[in-house]
N, C-alpha and C positions, 0 to 999 in steps of 0.2 A: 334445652339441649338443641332442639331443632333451630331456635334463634339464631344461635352460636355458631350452627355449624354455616350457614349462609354468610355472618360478617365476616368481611373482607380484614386486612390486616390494614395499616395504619399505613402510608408510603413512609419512606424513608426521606430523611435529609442530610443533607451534605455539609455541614460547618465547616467554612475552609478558611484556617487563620493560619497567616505567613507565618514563618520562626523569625527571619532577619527583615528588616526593613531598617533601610539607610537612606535617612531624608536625602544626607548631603550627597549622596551618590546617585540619587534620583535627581536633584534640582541640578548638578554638575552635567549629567547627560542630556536633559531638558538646555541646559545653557549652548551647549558646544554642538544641540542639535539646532538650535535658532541659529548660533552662527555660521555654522554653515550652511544655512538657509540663507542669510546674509548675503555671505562670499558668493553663492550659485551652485555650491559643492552639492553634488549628488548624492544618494548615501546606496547605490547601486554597488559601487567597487571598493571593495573593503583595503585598508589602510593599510598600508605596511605589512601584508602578509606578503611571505617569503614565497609562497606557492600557488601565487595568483600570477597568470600572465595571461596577458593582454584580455581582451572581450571576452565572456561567456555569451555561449548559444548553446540553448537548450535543445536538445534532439530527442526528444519525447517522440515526434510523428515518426522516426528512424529505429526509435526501440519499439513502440506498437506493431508497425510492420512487420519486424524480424518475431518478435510474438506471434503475430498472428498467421506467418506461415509455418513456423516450431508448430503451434498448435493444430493447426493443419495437416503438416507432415503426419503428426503423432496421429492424429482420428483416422488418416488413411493406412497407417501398418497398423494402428489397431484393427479396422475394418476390413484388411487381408487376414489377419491373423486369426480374428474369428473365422474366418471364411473357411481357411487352411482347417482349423481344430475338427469346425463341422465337415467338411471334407472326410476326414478321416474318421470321423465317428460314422459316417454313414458310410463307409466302405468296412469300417469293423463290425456294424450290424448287418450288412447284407453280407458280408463272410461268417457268421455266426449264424444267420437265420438258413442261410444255401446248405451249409458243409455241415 
């Protein structure tokens, strides 16, 4: 009993078998990714989308930023707002403790 209770459990494993696999859709993308290795073609700007224009630039260091003063703002009207609460709690204990 005491044995038992110490051993640990077994880990788990993850068996991970595809449903579809398509040789010929595989060796077709393989193909058309060499040729355009060939040609110089880039695989950066995607093909025939209707909703791509022109270069993408990522503004990641533009959205951090505007986070990190959001996050800021908030810690300082939080840290009024306690202020305020205690504030008023310590003016309803000394009107409680006076009167």
């Amino acid at each position: 009993m005491i044995a038992r209770f110490f051993r640990l459990p077994k880990t788990k494993q993850f068996h991970y078998k595809p449903r579809y696999y398509d040789e010929r859709k595989e060796a077709l993308d393989k193909r058309i990714a060499q040729i355009k290795a060939e040609m110089g073609i880039t695989g950066d700007q995607p093909d025939g989308n209707k909703y791509f224009k022109g270069d993408y630039k990522s503004n990641i260091k533009g959205q951090m930023r505007g986070y990190f003063k959001t996050v800021k703002k908030e810690k300082h009207a939080s840290n009024i707002r306690l202020l305020i609460i205690l504030l008023v709690l310590l003016a309803l204990a000394w009107y409680i403790i006076y009167y």
